[in-house]
Wavefront OBJ file of the C-alpha trace (Angstrom):
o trace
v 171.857 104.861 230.702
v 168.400 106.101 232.064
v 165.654 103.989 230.901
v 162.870 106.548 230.402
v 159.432 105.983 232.284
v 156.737 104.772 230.761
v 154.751 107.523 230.020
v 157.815 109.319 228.240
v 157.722 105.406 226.558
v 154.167 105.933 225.649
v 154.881 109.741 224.413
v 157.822 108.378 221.927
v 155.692 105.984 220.166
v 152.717 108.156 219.518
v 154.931 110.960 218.321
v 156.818 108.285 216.004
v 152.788 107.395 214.855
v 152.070 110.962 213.732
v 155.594 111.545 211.843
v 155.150 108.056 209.832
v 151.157 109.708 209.233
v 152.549 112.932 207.853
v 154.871 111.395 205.849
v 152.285 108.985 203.811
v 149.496 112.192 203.741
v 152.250 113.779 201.661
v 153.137 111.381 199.525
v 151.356 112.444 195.567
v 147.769 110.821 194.938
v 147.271 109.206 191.308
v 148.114 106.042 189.466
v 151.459 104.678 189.712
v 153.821 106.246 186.420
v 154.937 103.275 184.018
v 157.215 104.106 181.126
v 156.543 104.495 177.362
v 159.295 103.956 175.328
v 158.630 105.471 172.309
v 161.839 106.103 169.468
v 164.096 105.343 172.048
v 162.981 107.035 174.559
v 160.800 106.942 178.192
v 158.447 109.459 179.300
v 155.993 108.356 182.418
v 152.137 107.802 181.103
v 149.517 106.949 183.804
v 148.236 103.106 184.060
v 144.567 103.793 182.566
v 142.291 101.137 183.711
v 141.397 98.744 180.890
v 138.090 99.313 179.444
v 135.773 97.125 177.632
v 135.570 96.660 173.397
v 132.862 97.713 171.495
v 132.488 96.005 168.290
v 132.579 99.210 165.541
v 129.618 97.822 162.304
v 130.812 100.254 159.469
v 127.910 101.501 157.273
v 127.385 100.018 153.838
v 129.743 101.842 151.215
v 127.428 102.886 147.977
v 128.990 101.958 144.864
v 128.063 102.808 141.230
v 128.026 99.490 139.917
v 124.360 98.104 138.014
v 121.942 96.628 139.960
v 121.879 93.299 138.128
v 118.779 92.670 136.167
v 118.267 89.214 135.747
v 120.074 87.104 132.445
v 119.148 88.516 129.262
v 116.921 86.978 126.906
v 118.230 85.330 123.652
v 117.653 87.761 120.626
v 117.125 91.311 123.316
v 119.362 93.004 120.772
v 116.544 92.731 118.056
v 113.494 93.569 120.284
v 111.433 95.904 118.052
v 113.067 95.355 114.285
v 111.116 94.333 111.933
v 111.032 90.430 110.785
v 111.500 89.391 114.775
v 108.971 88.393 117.347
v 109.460 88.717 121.175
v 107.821 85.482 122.374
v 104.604 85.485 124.222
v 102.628 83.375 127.037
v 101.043 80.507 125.937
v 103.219 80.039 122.122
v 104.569 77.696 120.939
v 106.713 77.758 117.320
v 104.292 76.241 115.012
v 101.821 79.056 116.325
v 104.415 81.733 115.097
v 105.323 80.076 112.142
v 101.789 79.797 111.161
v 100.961 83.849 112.204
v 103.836 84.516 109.982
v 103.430 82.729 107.321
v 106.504 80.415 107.792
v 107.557 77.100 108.179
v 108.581 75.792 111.404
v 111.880 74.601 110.480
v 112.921 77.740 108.663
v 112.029 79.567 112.438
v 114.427 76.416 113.901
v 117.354 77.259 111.418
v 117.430 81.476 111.424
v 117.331 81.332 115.119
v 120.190 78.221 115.620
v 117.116 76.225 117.998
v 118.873 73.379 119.103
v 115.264 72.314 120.735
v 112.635 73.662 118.548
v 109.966 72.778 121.432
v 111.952 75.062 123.809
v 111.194 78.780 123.616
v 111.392 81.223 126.450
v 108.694 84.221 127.020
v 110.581 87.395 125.690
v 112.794 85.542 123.457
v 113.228 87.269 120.581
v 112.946 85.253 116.994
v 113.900 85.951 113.302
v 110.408 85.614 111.662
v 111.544 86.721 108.554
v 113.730 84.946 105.929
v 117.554 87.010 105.882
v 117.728 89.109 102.514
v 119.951 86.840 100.555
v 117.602 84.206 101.220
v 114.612 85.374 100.683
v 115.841 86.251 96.680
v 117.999 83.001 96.292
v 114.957 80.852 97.634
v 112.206 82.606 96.039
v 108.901 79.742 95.090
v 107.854 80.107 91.727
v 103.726 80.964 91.776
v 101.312 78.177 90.931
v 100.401 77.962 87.678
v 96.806 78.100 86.747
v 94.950 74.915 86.371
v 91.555 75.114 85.154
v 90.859 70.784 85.281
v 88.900 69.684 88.565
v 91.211 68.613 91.185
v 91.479 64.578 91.224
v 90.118 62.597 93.587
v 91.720 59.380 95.390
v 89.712 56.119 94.400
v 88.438 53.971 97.464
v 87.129 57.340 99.437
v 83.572 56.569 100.704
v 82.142 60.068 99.610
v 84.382 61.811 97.225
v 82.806 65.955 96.621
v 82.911 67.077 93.322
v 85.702 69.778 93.041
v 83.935 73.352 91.126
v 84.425 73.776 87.225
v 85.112 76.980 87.321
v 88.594 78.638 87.226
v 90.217 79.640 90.691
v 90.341 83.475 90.884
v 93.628 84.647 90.742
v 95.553 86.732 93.456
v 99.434 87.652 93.398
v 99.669 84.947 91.207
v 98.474 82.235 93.667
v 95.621 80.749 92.217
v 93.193 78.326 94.603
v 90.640 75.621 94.511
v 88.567 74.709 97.255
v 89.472 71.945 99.432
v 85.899 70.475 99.869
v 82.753 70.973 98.205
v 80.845 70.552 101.604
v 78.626 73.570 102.594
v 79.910 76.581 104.749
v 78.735 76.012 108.058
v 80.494 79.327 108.981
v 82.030 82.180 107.420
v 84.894 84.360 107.611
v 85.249 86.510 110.527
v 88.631 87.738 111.608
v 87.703 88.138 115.554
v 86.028 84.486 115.908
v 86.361 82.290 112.661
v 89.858 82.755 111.243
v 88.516 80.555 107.665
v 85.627 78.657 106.386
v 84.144 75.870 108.259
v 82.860 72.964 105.291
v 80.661 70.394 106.436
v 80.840 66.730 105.329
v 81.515 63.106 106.981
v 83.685 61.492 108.620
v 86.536 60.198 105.713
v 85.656 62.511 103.153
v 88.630 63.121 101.563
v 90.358 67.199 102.127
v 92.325 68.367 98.935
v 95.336 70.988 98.309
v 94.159 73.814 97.560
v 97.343 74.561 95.177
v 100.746 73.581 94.860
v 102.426 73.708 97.482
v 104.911 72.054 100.501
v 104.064 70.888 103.825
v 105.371 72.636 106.300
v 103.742 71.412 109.035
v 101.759 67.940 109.387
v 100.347 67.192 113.143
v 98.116 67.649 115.906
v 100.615 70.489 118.278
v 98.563 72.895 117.684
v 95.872 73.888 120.564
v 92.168 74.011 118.785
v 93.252 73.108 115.657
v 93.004 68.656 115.541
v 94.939 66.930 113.518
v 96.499 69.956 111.336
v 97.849 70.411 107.832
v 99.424 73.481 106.810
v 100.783 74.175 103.113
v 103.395 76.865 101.915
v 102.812 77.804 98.508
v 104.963 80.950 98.218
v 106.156 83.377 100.708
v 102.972 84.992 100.640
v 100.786 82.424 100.998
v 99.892 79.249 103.549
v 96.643 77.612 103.431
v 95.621 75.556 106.462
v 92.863 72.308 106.973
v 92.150 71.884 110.557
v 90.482 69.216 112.364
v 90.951 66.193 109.738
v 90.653 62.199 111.246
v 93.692 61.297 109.100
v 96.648 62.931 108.244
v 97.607 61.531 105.049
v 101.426 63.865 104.059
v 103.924 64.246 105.674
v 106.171 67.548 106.953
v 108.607 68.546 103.740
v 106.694 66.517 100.765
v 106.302 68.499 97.885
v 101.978 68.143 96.765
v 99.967 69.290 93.912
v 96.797 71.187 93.650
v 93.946 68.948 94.326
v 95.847 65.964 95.898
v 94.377 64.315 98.406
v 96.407 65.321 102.135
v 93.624 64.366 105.058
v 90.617 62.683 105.317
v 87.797 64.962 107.440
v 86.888 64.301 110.833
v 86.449 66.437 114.097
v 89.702 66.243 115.904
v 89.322 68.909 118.666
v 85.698 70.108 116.901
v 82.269 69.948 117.897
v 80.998 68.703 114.891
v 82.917 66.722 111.585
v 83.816 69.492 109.441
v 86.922 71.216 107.586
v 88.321 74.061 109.054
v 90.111 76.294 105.786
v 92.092 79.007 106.591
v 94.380 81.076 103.677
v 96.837 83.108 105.064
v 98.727 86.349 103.667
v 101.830 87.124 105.085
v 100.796 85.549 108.259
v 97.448 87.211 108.506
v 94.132 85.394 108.170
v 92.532 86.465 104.777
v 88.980 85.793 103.773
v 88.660 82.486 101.504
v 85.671 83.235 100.063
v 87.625 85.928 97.779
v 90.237 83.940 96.844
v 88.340 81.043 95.702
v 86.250 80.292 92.977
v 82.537 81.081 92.693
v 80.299 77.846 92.892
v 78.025 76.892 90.320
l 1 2 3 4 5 6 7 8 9 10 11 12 13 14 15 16 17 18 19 20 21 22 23 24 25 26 27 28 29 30 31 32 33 34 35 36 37 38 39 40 41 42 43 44 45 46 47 48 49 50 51 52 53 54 55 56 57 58 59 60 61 62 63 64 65 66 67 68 69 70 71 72 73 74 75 76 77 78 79 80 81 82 83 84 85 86 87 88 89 90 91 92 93 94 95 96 97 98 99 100 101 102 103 104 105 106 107 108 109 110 111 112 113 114 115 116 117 118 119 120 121 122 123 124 125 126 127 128 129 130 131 132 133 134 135 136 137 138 139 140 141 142 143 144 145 146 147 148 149 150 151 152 153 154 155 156 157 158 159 160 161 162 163 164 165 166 167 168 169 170 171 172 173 174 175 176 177 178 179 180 181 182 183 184 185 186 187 188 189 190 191 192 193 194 195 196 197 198 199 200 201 202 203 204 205 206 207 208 209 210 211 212 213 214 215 216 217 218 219 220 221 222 223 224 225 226 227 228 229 230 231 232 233 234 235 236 237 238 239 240 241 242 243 244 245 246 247 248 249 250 251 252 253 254 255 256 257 258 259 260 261 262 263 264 265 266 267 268 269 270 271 272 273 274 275 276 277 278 279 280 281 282 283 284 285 286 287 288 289 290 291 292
């Protein structure tokens, strides 16, 4: 065998370089094909290069549903009829029952008030008795009584009640409740009643027959308070009294003796008379008799 020579040596190799060259320029450029079986079958798909996950945030879906208002307020329902009351700022259920003309219990009861000292602003309140009882429970009008109202023995200044005969007004008829001096009138804006002078322990008589519906000092500018129902027309009130000498739900006559003056949240000593209509402050002076 002839050995070649090295240059023909050297030739071989280099053309063996440029054939192996040619061969791997030819060869197809791309991503190496991987199957994808799919149904039972393979068809190539390109290796993609993985790519990094963006978190997708879905907008808010609207929905038709209520925007919720807040709980509802015992007694909404009868907002606006008449004989309820939507509770205000700064009430409290002896004030309602007295710009009503109602007792505080009978508020308690139509209204199921487990806590009679807990009322919400907005609540709404029966004010008024229901039909049925308003018939069934109907008070009988005072009679007339034209005797001076009797005083209690023992009282250190005891005012002597007027002669003449109360002046008569839906059949209530009234005495007054002190024969002190009016220190000020009636004036619906700033004096509710009749202020009557006197002292301290003079005693402060029913004006008529009546119940008490309300015997304490809860209410704000009033003192030690008495309030008397006589119908369900009519309340008469005696404000800023030293005693308090009845008690809440005890039947009293016209002329009995129920407080004893003083100036419980007052300036001064003095009774504070108020008559009430329906709720509303009336003007005493023309419900009660003129004095000699």
């Amino acid at each position: 065998m002839k050995l070649l020579s090295r240059r023909q040596s050297l030739m071989v190799i280099c053309g063996m370089a440029v054939c192996l060259l040619v061969a791997c320029s030819s060869r197809p450029r791309g991503p190496i094909p991987v199957e994808d079986r799919v149904a039972g079958q393979s068809s190539p798909r390109p290796l993609q290069k993985a790519q990094p996950q963006t978190a997708t945030v879905s907008a808010p879906v609207a929905t038709s549903s209520p925007v919720s208002m807040g709980p509802t307020m015992p007694g909404s329902e009868n907002m606006g009829k008449p004989g309820y009351y939507s509770v205000r700022p700064g009430d409290t259920l002896t004030k309602i029952a007295l710009e009503h003309g109602q007792a505080w219990r009978d508020i308690t009861k139509w209204n199921g008030l487990e806590n009679p000292h807990l009322i919400e602003v907005d609540q709404v309140l029966r004010v008024a008795p229901p039909a049925i009882e308003a018939v069934n429970k109907q008070t009988k009008p005072a009679m007339a009584q034209n005797q001076a109202p009797a005083s209690s023995p023992g009282t250190n200044s005891t005012p002597s009640a007027p002669t003449q005969a109360s002046v008569s007004d839906d059949g209530m008829v009234f005495s007054w409740p002190h024969s002190g001096p009016v220190l000020t009138s009636f004036d619906e804006a700033k004096n509710k009643g009749l202020d009557l002078g006197g002292k301290v322990g003079d005693p402060v008589l029913a004006a008529a027959d009546g119940k008490v519906v309300y015997s304490g000092s809860g209410l704000r500018g009033y003192g030690n308070l008495v309030i008397l129902k006589h119908n369900n027309t009519y309340l008469t009130a005696y404000a800023h009294n030293q005693t308090l000498l009845v008690k809440e739900d005890q039947t009293v006559t016209k002329g009995q003796r129920i407080a004893e003056m003083g100036s419980s949240d007052a300036d001064r000593v003095k009774l504070h008379f108020e008559i009430r209509k329906l709720g509303k402050p009336v003007d005493p002076a023309k419900l009660l008799p003129a004095r000699p």
